[in-house]
C-alpha positions in Angstrom: 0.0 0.0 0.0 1.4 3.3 -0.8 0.5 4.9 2.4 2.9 2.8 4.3 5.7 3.0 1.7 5.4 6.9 2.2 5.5 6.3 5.5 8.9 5.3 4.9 10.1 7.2 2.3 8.4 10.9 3.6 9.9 12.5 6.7 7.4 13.3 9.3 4.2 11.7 7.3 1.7 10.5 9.5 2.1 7.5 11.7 -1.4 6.7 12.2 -3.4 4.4 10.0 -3.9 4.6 6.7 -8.2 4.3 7.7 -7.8 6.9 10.2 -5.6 9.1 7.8 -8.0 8.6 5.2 -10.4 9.6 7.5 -9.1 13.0 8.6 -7.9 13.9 5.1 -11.6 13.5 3.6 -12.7 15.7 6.8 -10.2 18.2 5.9 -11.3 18.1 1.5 -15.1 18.4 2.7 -14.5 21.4 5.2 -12.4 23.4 2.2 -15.0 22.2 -0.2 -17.6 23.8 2.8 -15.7 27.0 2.8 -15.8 26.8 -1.6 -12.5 26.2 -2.2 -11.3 24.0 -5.0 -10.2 20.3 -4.0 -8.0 18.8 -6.9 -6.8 15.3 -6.3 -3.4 14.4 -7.9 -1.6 10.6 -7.9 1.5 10.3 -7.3 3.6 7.6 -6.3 6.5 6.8 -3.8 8.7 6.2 -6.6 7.9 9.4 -7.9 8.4 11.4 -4.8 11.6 9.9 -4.5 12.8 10.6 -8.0 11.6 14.4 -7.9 13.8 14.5 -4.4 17.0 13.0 -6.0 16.7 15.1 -9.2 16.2 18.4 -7.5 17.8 17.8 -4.1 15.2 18.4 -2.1 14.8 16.8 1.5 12.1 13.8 1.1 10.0 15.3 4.2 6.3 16.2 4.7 6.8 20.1 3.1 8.4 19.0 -0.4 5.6 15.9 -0.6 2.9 18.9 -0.4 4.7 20.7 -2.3 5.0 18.4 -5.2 1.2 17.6 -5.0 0.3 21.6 -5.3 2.6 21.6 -8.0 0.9 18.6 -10.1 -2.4 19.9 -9.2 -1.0 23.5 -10.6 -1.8 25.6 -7.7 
């Protein structure tokens, strides 16, 4: 599952579950979508995230992963 591998592969993802992850990330789409913002999911895969991190440098922690997903979803 790709939750755990980014558990592993994304410093300071969280720890918890991926139900109770999924869980408080569908909270968190429907309160935005509440307030009328946009909510754009993206895919992405360990392997990606790790790639984009060697090729650019960047430290594979919880900032660059969110950062890579705004970037996909072109915010």
């Amino acid at each position: 599952m790709d939750h755990e591998a980014f558990q592993r592969v994304v410093k300071h993802y969280p720890a918890c579950t991926y139900e109770e992850w999924h869980f408080r990330e569908a909270k968190k789409m429907a309160d935005w979508k509440a307030r009328r913002h946009v909510v754009k999911m993206v895919d992405i895969s360990p392997a990606e995230f790790t790639a984009y991190c060697e090729r650019t440098g960047a430290r594979p922690d919880l900032t660059t992963f969110l950062k890579v997903l705004s970037d996909k979803a072109g915010f």
